[in-house]
Structure formats: C-alpha cells, structure tokens
GUDOGU-365039 format. One line per 2 residues: number of its first residue (from 1); their letters; for each residue x, y, z of N, C-alpha, C. Coordinates in nm, 3 decimals, decimal comma, padded with zeros to 5 digits, m for minus. Example, Ala and Ser with C-alpha at 12.3 -4.5 7.8 and 13.67 -1.06 7.14 Angstrom:
% residues 2
1	as	01,319 m00,569 00,780 01,230 m00,450 00,780 01,320 m00,330 00,780  01,285 m00,225 00,708 01,367 m00,106 00,714 01,290 00,003 00,787
END
This chain:
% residues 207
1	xx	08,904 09,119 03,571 09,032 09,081 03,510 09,148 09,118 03,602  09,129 09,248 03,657 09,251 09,296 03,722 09,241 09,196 03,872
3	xx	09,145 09,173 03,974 09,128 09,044 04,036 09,222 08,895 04,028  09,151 08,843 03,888 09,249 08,743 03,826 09,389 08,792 03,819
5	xx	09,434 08,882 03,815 09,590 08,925 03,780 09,639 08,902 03,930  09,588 08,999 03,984 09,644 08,987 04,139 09,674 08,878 04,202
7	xx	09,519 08,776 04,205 09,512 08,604 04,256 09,649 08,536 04,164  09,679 08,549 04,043 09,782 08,488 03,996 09,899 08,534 04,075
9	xx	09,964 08,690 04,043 10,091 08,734 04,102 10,081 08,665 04,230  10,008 08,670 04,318 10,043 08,617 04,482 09,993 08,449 04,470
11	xx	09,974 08,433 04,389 10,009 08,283 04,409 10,154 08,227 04,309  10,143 08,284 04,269 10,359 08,298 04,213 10,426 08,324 04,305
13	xx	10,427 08,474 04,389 10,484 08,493 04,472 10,497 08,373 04,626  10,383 08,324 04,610 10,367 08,210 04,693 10,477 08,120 04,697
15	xx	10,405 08,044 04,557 10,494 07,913 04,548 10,624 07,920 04,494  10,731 08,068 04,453 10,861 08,073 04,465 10,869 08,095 04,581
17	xx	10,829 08,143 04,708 10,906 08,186 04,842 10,831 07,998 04,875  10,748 07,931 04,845 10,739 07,827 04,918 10,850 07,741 04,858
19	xx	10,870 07,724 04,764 11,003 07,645 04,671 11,157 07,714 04,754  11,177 07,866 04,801 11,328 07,891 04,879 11,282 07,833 04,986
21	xx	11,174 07,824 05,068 11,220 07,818 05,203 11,244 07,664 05,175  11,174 07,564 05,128 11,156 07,430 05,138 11,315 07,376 05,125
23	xx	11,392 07,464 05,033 11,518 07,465 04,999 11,609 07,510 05,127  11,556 07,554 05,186 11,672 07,574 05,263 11,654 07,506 05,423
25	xx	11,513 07,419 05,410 11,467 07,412 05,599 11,558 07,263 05,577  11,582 07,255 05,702 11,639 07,112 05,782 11,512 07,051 05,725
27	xx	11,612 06,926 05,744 11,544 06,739 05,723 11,441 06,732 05,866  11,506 06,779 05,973 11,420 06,692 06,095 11,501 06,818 06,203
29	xx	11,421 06,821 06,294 11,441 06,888 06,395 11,550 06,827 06,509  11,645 06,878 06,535 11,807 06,797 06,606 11,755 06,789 06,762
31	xx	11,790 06,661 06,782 11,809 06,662 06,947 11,907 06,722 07,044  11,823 06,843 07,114 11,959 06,905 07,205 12,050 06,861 07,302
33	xx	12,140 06,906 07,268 12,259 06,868 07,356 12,246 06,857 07,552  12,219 06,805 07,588 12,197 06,829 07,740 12,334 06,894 07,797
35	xx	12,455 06,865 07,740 12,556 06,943 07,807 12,542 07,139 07,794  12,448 07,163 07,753 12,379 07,315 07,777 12,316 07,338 07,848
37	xx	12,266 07,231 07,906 12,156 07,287 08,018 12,147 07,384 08,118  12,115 07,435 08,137 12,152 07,574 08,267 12,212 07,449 08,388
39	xx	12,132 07,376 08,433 12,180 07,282 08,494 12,286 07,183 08,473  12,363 07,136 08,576 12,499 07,060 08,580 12,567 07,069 08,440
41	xx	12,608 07,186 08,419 12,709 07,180 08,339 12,828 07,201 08,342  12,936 07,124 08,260 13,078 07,206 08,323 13,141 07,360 08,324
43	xx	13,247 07,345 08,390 13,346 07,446 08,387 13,348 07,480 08,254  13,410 07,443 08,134 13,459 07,476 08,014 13,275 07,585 07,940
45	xx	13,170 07,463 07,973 13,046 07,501 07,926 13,007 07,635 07,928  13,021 07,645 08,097 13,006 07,758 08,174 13,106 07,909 08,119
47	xx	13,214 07,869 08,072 13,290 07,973 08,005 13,273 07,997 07,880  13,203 07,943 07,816 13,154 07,946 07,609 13,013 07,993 07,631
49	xx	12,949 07,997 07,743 12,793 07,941 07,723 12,699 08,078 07,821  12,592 08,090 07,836 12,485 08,225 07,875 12,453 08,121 08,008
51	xx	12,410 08,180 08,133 12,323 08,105 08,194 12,202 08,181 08,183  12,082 08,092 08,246 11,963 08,213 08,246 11,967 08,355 08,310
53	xx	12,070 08,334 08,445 12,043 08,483 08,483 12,151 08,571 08,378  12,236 08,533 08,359 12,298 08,649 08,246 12,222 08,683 08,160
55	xx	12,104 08,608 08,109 12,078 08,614 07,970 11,969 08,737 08,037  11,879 08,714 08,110 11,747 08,780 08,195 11,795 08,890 08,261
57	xx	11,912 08,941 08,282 11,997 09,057 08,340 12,003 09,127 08,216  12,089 09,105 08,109 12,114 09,169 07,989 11,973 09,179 07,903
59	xx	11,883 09,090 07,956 11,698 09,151 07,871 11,696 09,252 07,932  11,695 09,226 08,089 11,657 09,382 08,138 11,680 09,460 08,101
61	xx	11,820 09,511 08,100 11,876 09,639 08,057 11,839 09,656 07,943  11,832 09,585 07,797 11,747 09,645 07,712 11,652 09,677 07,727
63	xx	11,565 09,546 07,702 11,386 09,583 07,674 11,325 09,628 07,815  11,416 09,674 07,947 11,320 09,766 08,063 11,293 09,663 08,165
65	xx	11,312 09,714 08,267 11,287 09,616 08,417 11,130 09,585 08,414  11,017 09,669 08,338 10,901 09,678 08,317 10,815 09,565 08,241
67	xx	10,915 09,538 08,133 10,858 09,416 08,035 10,784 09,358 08,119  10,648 09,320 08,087 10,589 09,218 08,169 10,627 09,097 08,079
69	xx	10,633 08,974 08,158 10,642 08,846 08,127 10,784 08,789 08,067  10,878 08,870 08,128 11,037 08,832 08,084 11,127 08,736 08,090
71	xx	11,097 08,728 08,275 11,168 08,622 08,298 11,061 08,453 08,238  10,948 08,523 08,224 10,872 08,379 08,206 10,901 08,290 08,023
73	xx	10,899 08,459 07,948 10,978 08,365 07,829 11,077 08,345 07,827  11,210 08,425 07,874 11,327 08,342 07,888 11,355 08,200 07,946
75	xx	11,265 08,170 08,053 11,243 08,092 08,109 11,168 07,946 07,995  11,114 07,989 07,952 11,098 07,913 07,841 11,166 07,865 07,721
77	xx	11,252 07,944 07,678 11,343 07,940 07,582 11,457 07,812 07,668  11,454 07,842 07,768 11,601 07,790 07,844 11,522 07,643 07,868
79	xx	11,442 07,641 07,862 11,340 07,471 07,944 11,350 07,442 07,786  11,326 07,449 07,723 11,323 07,427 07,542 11,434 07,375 07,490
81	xx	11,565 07,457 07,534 11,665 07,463 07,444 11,787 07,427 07,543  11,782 07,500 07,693 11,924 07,524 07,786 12,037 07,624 07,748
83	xx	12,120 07,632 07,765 12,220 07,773 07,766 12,263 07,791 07,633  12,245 07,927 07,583 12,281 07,968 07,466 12,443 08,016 07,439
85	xx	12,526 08,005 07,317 12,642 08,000 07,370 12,675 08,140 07,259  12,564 08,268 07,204 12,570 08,333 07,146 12,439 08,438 07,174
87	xx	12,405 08,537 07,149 12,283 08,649 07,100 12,322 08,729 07,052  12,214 08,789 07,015 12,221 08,895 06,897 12,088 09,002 07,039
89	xx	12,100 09,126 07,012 12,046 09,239 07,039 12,008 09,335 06,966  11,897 09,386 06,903 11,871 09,456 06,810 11,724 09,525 06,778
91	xx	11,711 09,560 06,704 11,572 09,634 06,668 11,544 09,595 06,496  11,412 09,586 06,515 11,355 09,477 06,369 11,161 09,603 06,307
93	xx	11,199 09,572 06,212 11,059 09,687 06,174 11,013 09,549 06,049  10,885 09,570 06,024 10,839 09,443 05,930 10,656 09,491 05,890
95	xx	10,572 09,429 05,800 10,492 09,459 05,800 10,442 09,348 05,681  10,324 09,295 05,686 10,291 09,189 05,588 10,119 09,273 05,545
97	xx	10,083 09,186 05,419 09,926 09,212 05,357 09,970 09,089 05,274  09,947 08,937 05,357 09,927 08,814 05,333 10,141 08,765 05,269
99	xx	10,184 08,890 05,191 10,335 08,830 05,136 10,358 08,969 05,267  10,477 08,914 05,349 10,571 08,971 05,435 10,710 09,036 05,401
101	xx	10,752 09,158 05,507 10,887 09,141 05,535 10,929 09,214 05,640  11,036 09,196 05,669 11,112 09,187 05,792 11,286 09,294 05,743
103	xx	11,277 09,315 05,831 11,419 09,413 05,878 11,464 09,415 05,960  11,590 09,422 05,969 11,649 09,414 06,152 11,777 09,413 06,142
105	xx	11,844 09,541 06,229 12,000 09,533 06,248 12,023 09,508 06,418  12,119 09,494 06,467 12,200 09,457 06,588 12,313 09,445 06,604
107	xx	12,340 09,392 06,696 12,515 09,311 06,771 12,499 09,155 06,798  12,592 09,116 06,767 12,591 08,967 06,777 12,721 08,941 06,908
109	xx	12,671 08,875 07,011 12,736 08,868 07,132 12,802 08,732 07,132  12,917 08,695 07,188 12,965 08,576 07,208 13,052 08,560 07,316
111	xx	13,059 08,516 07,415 13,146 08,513 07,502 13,332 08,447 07,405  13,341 08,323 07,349 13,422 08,303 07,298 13,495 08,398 07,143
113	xx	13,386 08,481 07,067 13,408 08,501 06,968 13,401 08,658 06,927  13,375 08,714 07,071 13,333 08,851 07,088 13,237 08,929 07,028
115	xx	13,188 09,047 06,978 13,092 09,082 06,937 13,096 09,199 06,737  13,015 09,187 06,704 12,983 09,249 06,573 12,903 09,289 06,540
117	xx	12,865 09,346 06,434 12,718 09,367 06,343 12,682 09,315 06,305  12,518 09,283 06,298 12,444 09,187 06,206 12,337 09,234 06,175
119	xx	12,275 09,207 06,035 12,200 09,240 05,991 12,079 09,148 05,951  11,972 09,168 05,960 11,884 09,013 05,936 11,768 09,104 05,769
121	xx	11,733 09,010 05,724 11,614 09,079 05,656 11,544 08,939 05,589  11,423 08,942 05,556 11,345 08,781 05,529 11,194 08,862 05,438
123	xx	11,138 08,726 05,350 11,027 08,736 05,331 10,886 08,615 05,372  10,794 08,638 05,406 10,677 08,544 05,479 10,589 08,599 05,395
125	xx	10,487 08,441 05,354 10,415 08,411 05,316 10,293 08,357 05,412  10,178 08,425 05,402 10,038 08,375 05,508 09,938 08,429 05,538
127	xx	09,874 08,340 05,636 09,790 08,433 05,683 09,801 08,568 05,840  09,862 08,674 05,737 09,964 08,745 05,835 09,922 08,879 05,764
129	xx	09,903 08,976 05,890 09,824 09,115 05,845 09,904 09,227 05,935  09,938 09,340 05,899 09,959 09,430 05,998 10,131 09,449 05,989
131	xx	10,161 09,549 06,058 10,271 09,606 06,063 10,339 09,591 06,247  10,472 09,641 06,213 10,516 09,637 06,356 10,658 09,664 06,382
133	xx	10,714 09,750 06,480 10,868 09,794 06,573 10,860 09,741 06,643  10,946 09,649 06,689 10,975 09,577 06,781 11,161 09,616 06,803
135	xx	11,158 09,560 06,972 11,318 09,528 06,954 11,312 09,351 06,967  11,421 09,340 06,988 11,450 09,172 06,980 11,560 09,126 07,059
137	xx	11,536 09,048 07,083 11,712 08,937 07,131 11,703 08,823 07,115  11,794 08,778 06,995 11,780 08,608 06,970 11,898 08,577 07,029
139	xx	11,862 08,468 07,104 11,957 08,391 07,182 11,994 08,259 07,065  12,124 08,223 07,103 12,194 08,148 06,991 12,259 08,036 07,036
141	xx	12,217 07,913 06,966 12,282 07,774 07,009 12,303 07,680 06,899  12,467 07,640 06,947 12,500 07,552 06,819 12,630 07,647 06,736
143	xx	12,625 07,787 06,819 12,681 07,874 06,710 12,852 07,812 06,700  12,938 07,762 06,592 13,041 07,723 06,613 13,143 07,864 06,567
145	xx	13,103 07,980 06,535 13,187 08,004 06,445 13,108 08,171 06,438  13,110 08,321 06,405 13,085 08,414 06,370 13,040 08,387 06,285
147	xx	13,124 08,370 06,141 13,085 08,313 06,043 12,966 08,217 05,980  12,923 08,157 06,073 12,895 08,032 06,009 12,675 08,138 06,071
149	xx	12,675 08,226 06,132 12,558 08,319 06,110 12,505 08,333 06,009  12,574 08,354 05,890 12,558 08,467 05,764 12,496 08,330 05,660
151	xx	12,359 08,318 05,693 12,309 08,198 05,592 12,151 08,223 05,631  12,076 08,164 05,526 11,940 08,166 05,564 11,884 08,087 05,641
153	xx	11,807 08,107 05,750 11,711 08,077 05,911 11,551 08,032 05,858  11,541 07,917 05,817 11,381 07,939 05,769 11,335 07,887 05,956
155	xx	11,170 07,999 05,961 11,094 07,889 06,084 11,085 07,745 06,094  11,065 07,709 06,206 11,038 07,565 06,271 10,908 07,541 06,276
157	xx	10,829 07,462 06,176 10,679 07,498 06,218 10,632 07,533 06,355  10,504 07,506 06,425 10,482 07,535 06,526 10,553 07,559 06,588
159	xx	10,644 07,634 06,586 10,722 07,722 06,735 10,691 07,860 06,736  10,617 07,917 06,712 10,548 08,051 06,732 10,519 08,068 06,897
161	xx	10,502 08,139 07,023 10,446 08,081 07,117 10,419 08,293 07,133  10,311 08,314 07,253 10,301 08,437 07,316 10,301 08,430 07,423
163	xx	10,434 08,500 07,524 10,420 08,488 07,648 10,399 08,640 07,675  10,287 08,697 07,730 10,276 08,768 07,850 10,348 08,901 07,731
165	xx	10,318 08,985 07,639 10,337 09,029 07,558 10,480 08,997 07,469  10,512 08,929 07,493 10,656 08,906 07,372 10,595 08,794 07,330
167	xx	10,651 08,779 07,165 10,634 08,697 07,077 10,773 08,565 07,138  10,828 08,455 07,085 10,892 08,373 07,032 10,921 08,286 06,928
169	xx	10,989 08,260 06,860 10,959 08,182 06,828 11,088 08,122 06,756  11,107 07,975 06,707 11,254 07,898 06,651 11,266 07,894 06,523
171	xx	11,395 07,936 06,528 11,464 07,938 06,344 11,581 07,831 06,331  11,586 07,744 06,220 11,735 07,588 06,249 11,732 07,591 06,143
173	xx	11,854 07,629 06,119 11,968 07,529 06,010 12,068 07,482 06,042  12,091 07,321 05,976 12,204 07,246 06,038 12,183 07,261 06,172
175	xx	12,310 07,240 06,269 12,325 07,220 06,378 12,284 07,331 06,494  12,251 07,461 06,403 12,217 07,560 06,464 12,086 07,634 06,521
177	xx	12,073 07,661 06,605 11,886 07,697 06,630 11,918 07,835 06,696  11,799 07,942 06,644 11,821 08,046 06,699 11,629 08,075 06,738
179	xx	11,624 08,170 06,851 11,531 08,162 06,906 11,526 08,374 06,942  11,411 08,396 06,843 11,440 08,529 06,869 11,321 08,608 06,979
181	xx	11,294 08,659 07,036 11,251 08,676 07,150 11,162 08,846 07,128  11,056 08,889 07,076 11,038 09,015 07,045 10,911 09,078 07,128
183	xx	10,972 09,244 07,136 10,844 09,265 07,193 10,777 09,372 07,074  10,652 09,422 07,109 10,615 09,566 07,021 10,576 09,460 06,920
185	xx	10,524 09,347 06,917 10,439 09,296 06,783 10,348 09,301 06,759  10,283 09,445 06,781 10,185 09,529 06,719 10,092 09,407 06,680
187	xx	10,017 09,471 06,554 09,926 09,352 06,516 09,917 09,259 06,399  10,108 09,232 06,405 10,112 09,127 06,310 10,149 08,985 06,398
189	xx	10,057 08,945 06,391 10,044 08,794 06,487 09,969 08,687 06,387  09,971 08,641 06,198 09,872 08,566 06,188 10,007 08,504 06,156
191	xx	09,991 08,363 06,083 10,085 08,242 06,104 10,143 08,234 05,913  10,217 08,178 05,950 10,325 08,245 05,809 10,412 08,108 05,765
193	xx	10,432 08,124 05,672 10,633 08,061 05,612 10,678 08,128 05,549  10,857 08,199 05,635 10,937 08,219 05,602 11,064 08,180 05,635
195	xx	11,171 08,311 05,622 11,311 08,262 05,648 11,361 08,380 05,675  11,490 08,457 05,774 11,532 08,520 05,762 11,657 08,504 05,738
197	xx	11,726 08,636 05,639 11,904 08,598 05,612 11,979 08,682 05,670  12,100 08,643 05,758 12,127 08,664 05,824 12,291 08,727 05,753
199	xx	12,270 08,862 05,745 12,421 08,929 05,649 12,492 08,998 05,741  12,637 09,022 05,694 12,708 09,092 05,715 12,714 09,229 05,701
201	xx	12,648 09,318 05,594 12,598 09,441 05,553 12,471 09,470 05,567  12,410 09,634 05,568 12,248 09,594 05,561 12,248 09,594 05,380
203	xx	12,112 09,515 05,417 12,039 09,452 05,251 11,865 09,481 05,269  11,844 09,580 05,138 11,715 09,645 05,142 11,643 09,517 05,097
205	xx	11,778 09,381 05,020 11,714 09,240 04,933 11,626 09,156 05,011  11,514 09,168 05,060 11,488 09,021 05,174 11,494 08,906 05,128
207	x	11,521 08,862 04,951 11,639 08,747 04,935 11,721 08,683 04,994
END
C-alpha cells in the first residue's frame, strides 16, 4: 500500500512540474543573430558584447588555470551561440532521487548594464540521481535589460553536452538564451525536465 502511495505522489509531482515547465518553454527554438559572432562584428557590438578571449580569461580566474577542457567548452558555447552580451558567476549546490533541485547565488555581469546579485533556484523531474557543488558561469545572450533576467529558464531539450569535465547545457525564453557552463557535477548526470527561476532575493521556493 505504502508503494502505491509513493508511485502516486511522484507521479503528481511529475505531471504538475511537467504542466509548469510546458507553460513556460518557447514555441520553437530562435535563430541566432550572426551580428554576435566573435567574428566580424562591429564597433558598437564589440562594446555591449564578451569576445571569447574575455569570456576564457574571466573562466580562468574563477574556476583555475587547471580546469581541464575550458577553453574547449567555451569554445563551444561561442560556435553554438557567438558573443554573449551578459554572465552571471556563481556557485550552485542541487541534488535529485528521480524529483530534483537546484540552488545557486552569483553576480550578473554586463558590460552595458553593470553588475548585481542573482539568485537562481529550479525543480527537475527524471531520470536523475545523485547530488552535487559545483561553481558555474552562464554566459548570456539576448539579454536586453537587468530586469528582464528575473523569469523562469525551462531547458532546451537535447542541449545537455560533457566537455572534458564541465557539464553545459541551454536554457530560452523569448528572445533570450542562457548557457550555463558547470564544473564539480559530481554524480548527478541522468537526463531531466526542468526550469530554473531566476530572482532578485534568495528563495528556499524552487517555484
């Protein structure tokens, strides 16, 4: 009996976190802007916008000249997406047994809009086991506004990727795509749907 109870609660818990995220993901995945590209871009671009080596200079100094495989996922993110015109820097703790969650505070960087606090927190649904500290740096494109952060990020299906110990992987709403970049992902690596929300205060809510 107590079996049956459990199989019910997590399949509730299921299909309300599958009913928010469905609610909140994009129609279709946006075609990127080529005027980001690390390559031939303008003057104005060049002053709003990350190139790769800024972005791969400022990994260093966080996550350690040591990281193996750094420049190769940044390098990836930038062939994917091209110059980010925002990041965030931070440290994230999380742990799933099939329903997930996630925590994470930082700084949110902008060349045009300068920098702040941010707070992220989310719940995932899957086949996803294990716990994990990581730090992070999501690089940010599309960002028009400080403001316009503070909303819920569901995943992009298949964009999960593992380079060379860091995770990746893409979060879009509307016009915006954020791409968070982590290392220390212990041994939660199974495949999921969620969302993270992206606040102004910390929130123990992953609501």
């Amino acid at each position: 009996m107590k079996s049956i109870n459990r199989r019910m609660t997590f399949t509730a818990l299921f299909a309300a976190l599958l009913a928010g995220v469905l609610a909140f993901a994009p129609a279709a995945p946006r075609a990127q802007d080529n005027s980001s590209q690390d390559g031939g871009s303008s003057a104005d671009t060049e002053d709003t916008t990350y190139s790769q080596d800024e972005i791969l200079q400022k990994a260093r100094g966080f996550f350690g000249e040591t990281t193996e495989g750094l420049a190769e996922g940044i390098a990836k993110v930038f062939e994917d997406q091209g110059r980010p015109n925002a990041y965030i820097i931070g440290e994230e703790i999380g742990g799933a047994i099939g329903v997930g969650l996630r925590y994470g505070e930082g700084t949110l960087n902008s060349k045009v809009h300068g920098s702040r606090a941010v707070y992220w927190q989310g719940p995932s649904v899957g086949f996803d086991l294990g716990g994990n500290a990581s730090r992070n740096m999501t690089l940010i494109y599309g960002l028009p506004s400080q403001e316009a952060l503070f909303q819920r990020f569901p995943g992009v299906d298949g964009s999960l990727y593992f380079v060379a110990g860091l995770s990746i992987n893409y979060q879009r709403s509307g016009d915006i795509t954020l791409a968070p970049i982590r290392t220390g992902v212990g041994l939660r690596a199974g495949a999921n749907v969620g969302y993270l929300h992206y606040t102004k205060e910390k929130s123990w809510n992953p609501f």
